[in-house]
Residue frames as qw, qx, qy, qz and C-alpha x, y, z in Angstrom:
[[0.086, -0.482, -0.741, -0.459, 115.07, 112.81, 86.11],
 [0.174, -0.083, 0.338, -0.921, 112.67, 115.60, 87.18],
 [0.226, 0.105, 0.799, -0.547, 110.42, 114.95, 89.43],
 [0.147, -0.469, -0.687, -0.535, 106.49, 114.91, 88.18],
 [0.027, -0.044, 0.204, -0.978, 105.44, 118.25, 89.62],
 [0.621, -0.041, -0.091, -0.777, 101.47, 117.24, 89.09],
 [0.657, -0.019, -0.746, -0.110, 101.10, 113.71, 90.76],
 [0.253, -0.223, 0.682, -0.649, 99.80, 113.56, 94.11],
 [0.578, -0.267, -0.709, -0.304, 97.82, 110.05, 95.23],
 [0.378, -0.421, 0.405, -0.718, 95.62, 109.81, 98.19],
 [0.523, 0.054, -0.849, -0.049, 95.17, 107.10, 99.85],
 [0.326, -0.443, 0.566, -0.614, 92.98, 106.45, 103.05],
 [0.252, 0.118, -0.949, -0.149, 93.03, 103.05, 103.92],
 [0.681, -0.359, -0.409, -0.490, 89.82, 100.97, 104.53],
 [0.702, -0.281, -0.546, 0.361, 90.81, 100.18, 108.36],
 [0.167, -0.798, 0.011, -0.578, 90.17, 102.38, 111.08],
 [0.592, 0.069, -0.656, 0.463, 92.37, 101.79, 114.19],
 [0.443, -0.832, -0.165, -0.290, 91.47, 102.32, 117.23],
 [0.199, 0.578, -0.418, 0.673, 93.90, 104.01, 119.61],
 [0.150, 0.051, 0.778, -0.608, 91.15, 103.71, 122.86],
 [0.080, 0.606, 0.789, 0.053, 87.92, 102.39, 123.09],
 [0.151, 0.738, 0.609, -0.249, 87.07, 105.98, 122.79],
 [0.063, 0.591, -0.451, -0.666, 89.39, 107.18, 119.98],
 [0.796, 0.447, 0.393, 0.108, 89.29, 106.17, 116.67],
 [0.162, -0.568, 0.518, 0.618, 91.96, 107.45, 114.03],
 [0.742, 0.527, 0.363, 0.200, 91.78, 107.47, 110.05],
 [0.303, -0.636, 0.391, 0.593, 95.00, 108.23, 108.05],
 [0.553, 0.820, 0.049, -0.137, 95.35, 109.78, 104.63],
 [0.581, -0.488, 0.306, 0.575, 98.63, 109.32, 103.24],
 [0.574, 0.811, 0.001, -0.110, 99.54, 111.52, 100.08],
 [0.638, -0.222, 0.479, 0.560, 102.82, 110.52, 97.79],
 [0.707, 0.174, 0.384, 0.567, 104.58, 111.74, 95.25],
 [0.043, -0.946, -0.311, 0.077, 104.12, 115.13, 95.85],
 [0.680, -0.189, 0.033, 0.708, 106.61, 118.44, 94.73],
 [0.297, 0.359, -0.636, 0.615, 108.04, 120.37, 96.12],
 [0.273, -0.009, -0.868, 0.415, 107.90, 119.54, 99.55],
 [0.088, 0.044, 0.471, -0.877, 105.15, 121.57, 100.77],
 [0.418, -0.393, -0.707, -0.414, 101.77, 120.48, 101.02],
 [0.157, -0.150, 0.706, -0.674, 98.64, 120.54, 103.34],
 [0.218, -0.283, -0.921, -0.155, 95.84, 118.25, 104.31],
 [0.353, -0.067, 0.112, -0.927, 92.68, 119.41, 105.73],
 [0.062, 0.156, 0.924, -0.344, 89.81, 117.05, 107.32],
 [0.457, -0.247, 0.135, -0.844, 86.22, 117.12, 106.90],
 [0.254, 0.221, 0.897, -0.287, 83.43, 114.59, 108.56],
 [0.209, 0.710, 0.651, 0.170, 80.35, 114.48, 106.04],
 [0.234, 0.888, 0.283, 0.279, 80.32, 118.20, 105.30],
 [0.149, -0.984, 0.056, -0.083, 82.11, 119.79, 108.21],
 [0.209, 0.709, -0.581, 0.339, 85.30, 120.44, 109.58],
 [0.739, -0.161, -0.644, 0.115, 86.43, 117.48, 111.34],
 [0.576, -0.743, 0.137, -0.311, 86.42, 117.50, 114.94],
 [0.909, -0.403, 0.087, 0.051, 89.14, 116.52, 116.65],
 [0.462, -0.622, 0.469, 0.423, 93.14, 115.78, 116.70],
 [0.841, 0.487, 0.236, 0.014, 94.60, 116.13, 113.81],
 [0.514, -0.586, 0.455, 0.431, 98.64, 114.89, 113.85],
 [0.749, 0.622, -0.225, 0.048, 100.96, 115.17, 110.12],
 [0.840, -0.170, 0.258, 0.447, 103.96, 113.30, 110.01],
 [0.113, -0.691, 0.389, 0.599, 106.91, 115.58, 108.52],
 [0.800, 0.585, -0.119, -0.065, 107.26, 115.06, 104.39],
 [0.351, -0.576, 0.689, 0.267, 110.09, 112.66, 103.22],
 [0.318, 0.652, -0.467, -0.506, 111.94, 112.86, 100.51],
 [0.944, 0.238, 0.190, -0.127, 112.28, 109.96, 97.99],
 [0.581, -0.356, 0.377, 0.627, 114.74, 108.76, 95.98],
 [0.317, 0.636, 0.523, 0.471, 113.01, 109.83, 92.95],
 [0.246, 0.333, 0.251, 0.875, 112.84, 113.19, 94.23],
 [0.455, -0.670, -0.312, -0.497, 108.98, 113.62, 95.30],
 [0.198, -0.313, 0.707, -0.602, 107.79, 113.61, 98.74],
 [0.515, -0.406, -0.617, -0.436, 105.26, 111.63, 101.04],
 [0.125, -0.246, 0.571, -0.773, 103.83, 112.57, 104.30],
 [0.338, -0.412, -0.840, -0.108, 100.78, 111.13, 106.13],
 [0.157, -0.331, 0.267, -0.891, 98.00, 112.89, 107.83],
 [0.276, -0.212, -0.921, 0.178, 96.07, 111.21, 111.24],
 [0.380, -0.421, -0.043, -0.823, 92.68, 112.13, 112.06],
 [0.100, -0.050, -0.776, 0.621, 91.69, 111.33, 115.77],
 [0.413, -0.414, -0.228, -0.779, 87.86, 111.62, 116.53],
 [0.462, -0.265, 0.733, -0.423, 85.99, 110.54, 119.37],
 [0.222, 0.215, 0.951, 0.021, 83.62, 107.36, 119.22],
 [0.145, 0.575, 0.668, -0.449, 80.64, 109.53, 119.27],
 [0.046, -0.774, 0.346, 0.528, 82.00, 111.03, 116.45],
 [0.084, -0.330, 0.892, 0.298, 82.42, 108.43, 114.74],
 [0.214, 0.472, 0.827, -0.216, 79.28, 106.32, 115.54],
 [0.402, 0.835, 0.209, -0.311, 77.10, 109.74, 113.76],
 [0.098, 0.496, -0.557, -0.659, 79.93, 110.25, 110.49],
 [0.807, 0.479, 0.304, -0.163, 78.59, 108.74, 107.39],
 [0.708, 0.665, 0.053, 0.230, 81.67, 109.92, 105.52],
 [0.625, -0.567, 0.128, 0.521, 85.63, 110.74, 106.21],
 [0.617, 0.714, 0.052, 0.326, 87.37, 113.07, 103.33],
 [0.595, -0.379, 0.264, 0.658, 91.18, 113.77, 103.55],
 [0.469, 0.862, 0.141, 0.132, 91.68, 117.31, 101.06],
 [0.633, -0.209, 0.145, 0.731, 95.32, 118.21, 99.82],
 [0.327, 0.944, -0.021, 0.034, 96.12, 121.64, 98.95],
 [0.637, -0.200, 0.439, 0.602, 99.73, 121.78, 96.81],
 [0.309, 0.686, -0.076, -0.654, 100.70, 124.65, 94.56],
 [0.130, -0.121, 0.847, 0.501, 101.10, 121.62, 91.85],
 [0.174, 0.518, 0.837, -0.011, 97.22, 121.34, 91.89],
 [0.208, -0.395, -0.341, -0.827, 94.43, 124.08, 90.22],
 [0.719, -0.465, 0.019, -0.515, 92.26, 122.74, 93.30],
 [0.108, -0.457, 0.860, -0.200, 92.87, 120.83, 95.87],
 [0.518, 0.064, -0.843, -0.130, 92.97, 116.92, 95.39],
 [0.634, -0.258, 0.503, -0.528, 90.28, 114.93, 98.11],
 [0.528, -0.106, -0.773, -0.336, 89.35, 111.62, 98.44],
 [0.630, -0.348, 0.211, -0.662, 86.43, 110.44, 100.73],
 [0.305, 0.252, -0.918, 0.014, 85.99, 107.29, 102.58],
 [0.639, -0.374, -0.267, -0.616, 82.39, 106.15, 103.61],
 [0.366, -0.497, 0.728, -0.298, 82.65, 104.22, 107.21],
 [0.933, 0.158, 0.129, -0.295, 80.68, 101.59, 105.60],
 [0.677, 0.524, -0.475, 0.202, 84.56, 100.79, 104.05],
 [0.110, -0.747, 0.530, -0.385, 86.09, 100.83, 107.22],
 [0.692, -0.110, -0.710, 0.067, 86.82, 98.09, 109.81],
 [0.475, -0.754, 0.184, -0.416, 85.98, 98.49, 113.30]]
């Protein structure tokens, strides 16, 4: 069965882990994605996120697709002033690229 070339879900989960008391980390994972190539892009309310920002290699399914996961690092202080976290995929299966946002009010400290 071929893959579905135009399915890609985002997911960033309501739980924000902390790494050190003066990291934080939110992770975006995107599935079912083909072909393999894909990238993710960060922003914090409007801008370009600050900070580390680690992908995990894409892997393959049995179905075919991929899924890969992307980890945004920020500081506290960073954190403490966001109002809003948005994870944006760009894949030549999309016309634009696919986001979804996550308000910290969702989060868990």
């Amino acid at each position: 069965m071929e893959p579905d070339r135009n399915f890609i879900s985002l997911l960033i989960p309501a739980v924000q882990q902390q790494s050190t008391p003066d990291q934080l980390t939110v992770l975006c994972q995107v599935k079912n994605f083909y072909p393999e190539y894909v990238t993710v892009s960060w922003s914090v309310d409007t801008q370009d996120a600050p900070g580390d920002k680690k992908d995990t290699k894409a892997v393959r399914s049995s179905d075919g697709t991929y899924s890969m996961s992307s980890i945004l690092s920020v500081s506290r202080s960073t954190w403490d002033a966001a109002q809003a976290f948005t994870c944006q995929v760009h894949h030549e299966s999309l016309k634009t690229p696919a986001s979804h946002s996550v308000s910290k009010s969702e989060c868990q400290e």
